[in-house]
C-alpha distance (Angstrom), angle and dihedral (degrees) to the residues before:
residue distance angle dihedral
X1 . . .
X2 3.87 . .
X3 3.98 89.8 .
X4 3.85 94.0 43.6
X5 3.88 80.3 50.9
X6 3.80 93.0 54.9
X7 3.50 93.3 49.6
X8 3.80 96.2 52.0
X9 3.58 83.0 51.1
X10 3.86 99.0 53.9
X11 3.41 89.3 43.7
X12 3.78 99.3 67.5
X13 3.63 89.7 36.9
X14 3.78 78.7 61.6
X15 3.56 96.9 50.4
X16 4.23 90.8 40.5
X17 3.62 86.8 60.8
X18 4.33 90.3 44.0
X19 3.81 88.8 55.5
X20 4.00 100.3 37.8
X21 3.82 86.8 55.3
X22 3.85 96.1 37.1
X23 4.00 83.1 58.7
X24 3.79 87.0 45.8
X25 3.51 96.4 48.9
X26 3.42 89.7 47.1
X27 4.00 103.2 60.1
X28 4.15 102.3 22.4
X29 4.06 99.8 61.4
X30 4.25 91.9 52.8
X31 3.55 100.1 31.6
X32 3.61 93.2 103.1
X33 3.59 91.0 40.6
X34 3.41 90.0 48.2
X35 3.70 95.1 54.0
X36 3.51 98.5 44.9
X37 3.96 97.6 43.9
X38 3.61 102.1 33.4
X39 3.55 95.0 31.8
X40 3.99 113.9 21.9
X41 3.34 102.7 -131.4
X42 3.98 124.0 155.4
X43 3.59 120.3 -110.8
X44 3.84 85.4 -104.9
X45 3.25 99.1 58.2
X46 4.07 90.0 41.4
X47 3.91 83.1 49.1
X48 3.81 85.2 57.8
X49 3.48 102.4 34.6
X50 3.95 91.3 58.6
X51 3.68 98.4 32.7
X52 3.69 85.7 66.2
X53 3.89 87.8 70.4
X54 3.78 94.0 69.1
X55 3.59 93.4 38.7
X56 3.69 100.2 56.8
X57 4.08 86.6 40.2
X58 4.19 82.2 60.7
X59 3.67 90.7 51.8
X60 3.77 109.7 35.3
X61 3.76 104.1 33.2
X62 3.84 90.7 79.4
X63 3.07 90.6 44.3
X64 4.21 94.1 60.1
X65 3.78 81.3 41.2
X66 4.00 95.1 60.0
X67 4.25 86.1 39.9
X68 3.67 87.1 58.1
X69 3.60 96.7 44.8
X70 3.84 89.1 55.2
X71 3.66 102.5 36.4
X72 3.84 82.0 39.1
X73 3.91 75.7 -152.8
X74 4.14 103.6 120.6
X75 3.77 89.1 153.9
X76 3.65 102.2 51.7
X77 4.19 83.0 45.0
X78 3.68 92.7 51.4
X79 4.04 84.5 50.2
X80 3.86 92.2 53.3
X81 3.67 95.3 44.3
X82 3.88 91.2 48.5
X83 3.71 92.6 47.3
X84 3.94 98.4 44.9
X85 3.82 95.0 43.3
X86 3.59 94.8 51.9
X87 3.85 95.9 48.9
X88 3.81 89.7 54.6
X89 3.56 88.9 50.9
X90 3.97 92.7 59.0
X91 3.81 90.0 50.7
X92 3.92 95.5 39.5
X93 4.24 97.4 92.0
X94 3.39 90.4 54.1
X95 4.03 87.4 73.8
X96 3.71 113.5 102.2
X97 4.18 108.9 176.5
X98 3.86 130.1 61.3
X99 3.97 94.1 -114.1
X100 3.68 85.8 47.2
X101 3.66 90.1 50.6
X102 3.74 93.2 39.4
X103 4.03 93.2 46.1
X104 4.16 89.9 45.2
X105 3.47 95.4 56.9
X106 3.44 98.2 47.7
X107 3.97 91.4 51.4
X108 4.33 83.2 49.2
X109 3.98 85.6 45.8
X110 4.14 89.3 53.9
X111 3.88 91.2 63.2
X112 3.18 97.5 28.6
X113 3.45 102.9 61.2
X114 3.77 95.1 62.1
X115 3.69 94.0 58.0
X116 3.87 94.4 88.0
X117 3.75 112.5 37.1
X118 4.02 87.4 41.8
X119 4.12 85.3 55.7
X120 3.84 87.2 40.6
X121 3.46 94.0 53.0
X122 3.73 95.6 47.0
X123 3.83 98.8 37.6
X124 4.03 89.7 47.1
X125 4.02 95.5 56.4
X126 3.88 93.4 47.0
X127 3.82 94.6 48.2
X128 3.93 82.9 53.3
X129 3.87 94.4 46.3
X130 3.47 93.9 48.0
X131 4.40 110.5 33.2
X132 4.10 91.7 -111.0
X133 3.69 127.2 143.7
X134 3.85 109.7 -113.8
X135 4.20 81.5 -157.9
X136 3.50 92.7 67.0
X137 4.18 87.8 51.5
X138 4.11 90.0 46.5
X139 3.90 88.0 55.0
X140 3.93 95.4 61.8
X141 3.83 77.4 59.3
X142 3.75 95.9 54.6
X143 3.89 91.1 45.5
X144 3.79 94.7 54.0
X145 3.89 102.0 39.8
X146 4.21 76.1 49.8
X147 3.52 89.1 47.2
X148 4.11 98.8 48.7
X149 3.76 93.3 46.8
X150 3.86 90.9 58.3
X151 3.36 99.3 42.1
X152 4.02 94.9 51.1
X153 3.35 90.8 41.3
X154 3.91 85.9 69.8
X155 3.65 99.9 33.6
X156 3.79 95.1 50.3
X157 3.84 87.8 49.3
X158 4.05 89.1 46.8
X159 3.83 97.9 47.8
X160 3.66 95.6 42.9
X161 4.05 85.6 -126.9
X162 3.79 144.2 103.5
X163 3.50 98.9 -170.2
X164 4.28 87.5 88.8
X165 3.97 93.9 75.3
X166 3.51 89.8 79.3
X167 4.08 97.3 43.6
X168 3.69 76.5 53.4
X169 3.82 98.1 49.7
X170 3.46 90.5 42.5
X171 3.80 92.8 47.2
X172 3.73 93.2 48.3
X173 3.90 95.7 51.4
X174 3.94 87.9 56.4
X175 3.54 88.7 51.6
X176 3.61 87.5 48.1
X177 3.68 86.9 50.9
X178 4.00 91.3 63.3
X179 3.38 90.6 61.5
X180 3.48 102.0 50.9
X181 4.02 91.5 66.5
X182 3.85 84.0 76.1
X183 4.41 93.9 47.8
X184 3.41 114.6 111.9
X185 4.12 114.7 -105.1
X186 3.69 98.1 -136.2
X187 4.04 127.7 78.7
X188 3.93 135.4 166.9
X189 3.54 121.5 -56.9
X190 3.86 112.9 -142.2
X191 3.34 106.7 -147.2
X192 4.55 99.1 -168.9
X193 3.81 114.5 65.2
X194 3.40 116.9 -113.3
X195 3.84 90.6 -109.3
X196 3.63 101.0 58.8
X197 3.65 91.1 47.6
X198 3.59 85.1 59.0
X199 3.45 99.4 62.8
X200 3.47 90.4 46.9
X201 3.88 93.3 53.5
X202 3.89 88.4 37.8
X203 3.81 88.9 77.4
X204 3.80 97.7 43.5
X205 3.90 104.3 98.8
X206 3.46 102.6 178.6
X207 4.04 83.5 47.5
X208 4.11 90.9 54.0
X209 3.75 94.4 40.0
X210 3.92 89.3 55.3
X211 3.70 86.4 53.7
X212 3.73 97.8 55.9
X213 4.14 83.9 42.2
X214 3.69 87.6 57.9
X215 4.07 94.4 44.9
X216 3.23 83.7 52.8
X217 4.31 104.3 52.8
X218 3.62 99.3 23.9
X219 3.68 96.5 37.1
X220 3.95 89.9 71.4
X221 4.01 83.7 38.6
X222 3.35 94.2 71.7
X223 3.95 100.5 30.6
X224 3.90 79.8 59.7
X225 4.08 86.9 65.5
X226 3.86 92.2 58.7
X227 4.12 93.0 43.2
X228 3.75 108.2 35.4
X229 4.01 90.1 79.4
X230 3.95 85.6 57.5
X231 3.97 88.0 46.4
X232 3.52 103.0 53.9
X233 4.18 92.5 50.7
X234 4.05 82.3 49.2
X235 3.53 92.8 56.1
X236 4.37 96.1 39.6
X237 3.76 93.9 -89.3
X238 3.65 113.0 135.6
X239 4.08 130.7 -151.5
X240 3.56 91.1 -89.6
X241 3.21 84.0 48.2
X242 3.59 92.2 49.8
X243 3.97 90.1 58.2
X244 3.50 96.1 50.7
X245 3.94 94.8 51.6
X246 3.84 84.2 51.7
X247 3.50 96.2 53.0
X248 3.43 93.6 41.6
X249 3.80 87.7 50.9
X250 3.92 101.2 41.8
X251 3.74 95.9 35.4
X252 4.01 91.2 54.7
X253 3.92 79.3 62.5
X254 3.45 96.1 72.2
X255 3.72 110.6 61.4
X256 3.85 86.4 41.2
X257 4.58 91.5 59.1
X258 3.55 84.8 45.6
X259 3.74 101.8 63.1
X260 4.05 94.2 17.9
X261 3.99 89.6 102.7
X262 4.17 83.6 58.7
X263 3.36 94.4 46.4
X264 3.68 98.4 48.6
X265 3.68 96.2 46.1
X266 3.98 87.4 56.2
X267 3.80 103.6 50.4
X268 4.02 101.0 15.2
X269 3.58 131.0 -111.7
X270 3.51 106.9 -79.7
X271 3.55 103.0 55.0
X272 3.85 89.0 47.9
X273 3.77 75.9 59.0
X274 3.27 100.6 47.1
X275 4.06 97.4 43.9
X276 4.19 89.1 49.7
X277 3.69 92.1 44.1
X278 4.13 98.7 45.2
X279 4.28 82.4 46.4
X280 3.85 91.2 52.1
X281 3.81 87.2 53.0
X282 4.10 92.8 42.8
X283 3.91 86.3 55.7
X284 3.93 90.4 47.6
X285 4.10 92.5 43.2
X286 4.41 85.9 47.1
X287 4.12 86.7 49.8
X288 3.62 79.9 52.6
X289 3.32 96.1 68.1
X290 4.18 94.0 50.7
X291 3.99 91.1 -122.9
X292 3.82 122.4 -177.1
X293 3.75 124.5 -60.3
X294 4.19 84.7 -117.3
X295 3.69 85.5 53.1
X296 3.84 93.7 51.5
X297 3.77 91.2 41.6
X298 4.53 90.6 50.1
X299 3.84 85.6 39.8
X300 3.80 94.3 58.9
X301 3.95 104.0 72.6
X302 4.30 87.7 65.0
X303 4.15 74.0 78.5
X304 3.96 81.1 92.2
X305 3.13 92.5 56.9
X306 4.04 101.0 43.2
X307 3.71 89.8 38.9
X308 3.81 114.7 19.7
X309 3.73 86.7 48.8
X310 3.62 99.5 39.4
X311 4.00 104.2 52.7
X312 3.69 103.6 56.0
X313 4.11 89.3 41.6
X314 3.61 89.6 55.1
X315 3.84 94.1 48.5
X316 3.93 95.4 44.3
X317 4.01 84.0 45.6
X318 4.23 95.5 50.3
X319 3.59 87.4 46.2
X320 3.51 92.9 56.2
X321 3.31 99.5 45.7
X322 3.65 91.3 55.6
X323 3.66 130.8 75.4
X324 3.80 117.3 -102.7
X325 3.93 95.7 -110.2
X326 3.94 96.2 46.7
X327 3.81 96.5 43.3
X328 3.92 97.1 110.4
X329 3.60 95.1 50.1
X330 4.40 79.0 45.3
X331 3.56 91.4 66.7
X332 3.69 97.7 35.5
X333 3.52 86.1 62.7
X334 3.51 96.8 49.8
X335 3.18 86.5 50.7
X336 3.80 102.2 54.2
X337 3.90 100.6 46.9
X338 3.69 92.3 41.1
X339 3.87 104.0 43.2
X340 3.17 96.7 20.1
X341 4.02 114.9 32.8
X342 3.75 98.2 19.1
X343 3.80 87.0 44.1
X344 3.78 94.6 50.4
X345 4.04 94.4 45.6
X346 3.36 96.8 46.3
X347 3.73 96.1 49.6
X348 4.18 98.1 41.1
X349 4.58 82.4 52.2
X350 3.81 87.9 43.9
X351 3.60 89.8 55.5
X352 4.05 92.4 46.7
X353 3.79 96.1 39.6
X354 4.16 84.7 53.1
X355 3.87 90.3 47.2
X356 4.17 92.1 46.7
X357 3.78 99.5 28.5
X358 3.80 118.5 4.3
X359 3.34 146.8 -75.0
X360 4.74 82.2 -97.1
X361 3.95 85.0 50.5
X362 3.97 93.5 61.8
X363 4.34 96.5 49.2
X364 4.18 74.3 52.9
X365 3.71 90.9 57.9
X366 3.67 87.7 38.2
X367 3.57 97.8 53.1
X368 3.81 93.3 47.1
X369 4.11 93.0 45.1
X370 3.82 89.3 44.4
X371 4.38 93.4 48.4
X372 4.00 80.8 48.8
X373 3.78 86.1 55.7
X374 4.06 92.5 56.3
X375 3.50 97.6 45.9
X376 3.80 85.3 59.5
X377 3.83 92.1 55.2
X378 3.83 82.1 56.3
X379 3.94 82.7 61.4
X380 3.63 97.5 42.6
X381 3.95 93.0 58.8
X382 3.51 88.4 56.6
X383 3.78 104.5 42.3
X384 4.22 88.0 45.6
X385 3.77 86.7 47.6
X386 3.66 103.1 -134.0
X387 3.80 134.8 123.0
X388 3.63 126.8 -101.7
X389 3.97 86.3 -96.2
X390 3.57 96.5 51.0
X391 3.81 138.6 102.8
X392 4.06 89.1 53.7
């Protein structure tokens, strides 16, 4: 009965994460299209508008952490968070002025935010309790943020209308929110404060150089999610076009998480690192180069490779580079200057560079920012003083 219950359990966890992303997936990719179409904004004030996303994650997502280790309540968070971000969404279209836009995006962002690491933190201590593979809960995620783009890529095209991505993000966080009255109530406990396992970290160089690395490749990563809509028109691609890319792109994730632990523990960390990273800045350099819309659209599935790769590396990598006791705060970390500060940098200069230059000129700056980021990998095998294959 107990393992039937477990299963159950893991099962809507699955499907939490399926919905969460499918609402994700559904909003992120056209935002920028959104926002210049629907909206006519500048790719400035896009730059600005969507940079604030990362920004307010950096900000606010210890702050949901330090609510939930008080209230000790992460589910009834998550709830609120779920609940709140998905109501904005419904009301966001109605928003007419840049300030407006600016100001309703942040409020969106505040909720929004808290989704993930609340999930994480939940999702994490079951697998733990119970021997299951948090991978195989991550690719549900995958699937429906592949899913969402697809499918709004067609109905967007159909309706003549951007305005549904957020009745579909808001739709797909209250489907989300079913599942979550099956999650588990409990999550980790970190028992250092966040400021003494900063001074720890503080004096790990190889640890802070890997964090610049990963501002650096995953940075432009991200950015890409907000501007690749905006490519694909430039090159002849079309919305539906833009949804197939996507799911071409996310969905090639997948397969690539599932077998990344194999992978790693065959060739070593860092030169799973360094192959996702240096393909991430080939796909920039090709964009470069403004090839055909077919081209874009065959070019998209390396995404498992630059991505699917690249994320559990990096985590396996920042945990051991960290000492035991600080690793939480480690990944937290790693998780606020890449998602969150490399995300909102490169996105706010993406939007300037495609203003002053074009939309070709940024994947230039990309590919040269994201090549900087390998070379410092180089660096951080030396400094940590393992081999290539190390770090398993």
């Amino acid at each position: 009965m107990a393992s039937s219950s477990t299963e159950k359990t893991y099962r809507f966890i699955q499907a939490f994460y399926f919905f969460a992303f499918f609402a994700f997936g559904s909003l992120f990719p056209l935002l920028s299209v959104f926002l210049e179409q629907e909206k006519g904004l500048s790719h400035t004030q896009i730059g600005m508008v969507i940079a604030s996303l990362p920004l307010v994650t950096i900000f606010v997502q210890p702050i949901w952490g330090m609510i939930s280790d008080v209230t000790r309540r992460p589910k009834r968070l998550l709830m609120i968070a779920s609940v709140c971000a998905s109501l904005l969404g419904f009301f966001y279209p109605g928003l007419e002025w840049f300030p407006t836009l600016l100001i309703g995006i942040i409020c969106i962002a505040l909720f929004q935010s808290g989704i993930v690491p609340l999930s994480d933190s939940l999702s994490l201590n079951f697998v733990q309790e119970h021997g299951k593979e948090y991978g195989s809960i991550r690719l549900f995620g995958a699937i429906g943020f592949a899913v969402a783009v697809f499918v709004l890529g067609r109905v967007t095209e159909a309706v003549g209308s951007l305005d549904w991505i957020f009745t579909f993000f808001s739709t797909g966080l209250l489907l989300a929110l079913v599942a979550l009255f099956q999650f588990p109530k409990r999550a980790d406990h970190v028992s250092i404060s966040f400021r003494e396992g900063m001074k720890v970290l503080i004096k790990r160089k190889a640890f802070i150089l890997f964090l610049v690395s990963n501002f650096l490749v995953f940075g432009p990563v991200l950015a890409n999610n907000y501007y690749f809509g905006t490519f694909i028109l430039s090159v002849g691609g079309t919305l539906s076009g833009v949804g197939v890319a996507f799911l071409l792109a996310a969905g090639s994730e997948a397969p690539f998480m599932k077998f990344a632990q194999q992978v790693i523990n065959r060739i070593g960390v860092y030169r799973v690192l360094i192959l996702s990273s240096s393909v991430s800045g080939s796909r920039w350099l090709l964009y470069y180069f403004e090839p055909s819309s077919e081209v874009v659209y065959a070019t998209t599935i390396v995404q498992g490779v630059s991505v699917g790769l690249y994320i559990p590396a990096a985590l396996i990598l920042v945990r051991e580079l960290a000492p035991d006791n600080v690793r939480a705060t480690a990944v937290g970390l790693y998780s606020a200057v890449g998602n969150g500060l490399g995300n909102a940098f490169f996105t706010f200069i993406g939007g300037v560079l495609i203003d002053v230059w074009s939309v070709t000129g940024m994947y230039g700056f990309f590919s040269f920012m994201t090549f900087s980021g390998v070379l410092l990998v180089l660096v951080v095998t030396r400094w940590s003083g393992q081999s290539m294959e190390g770090a398993t």
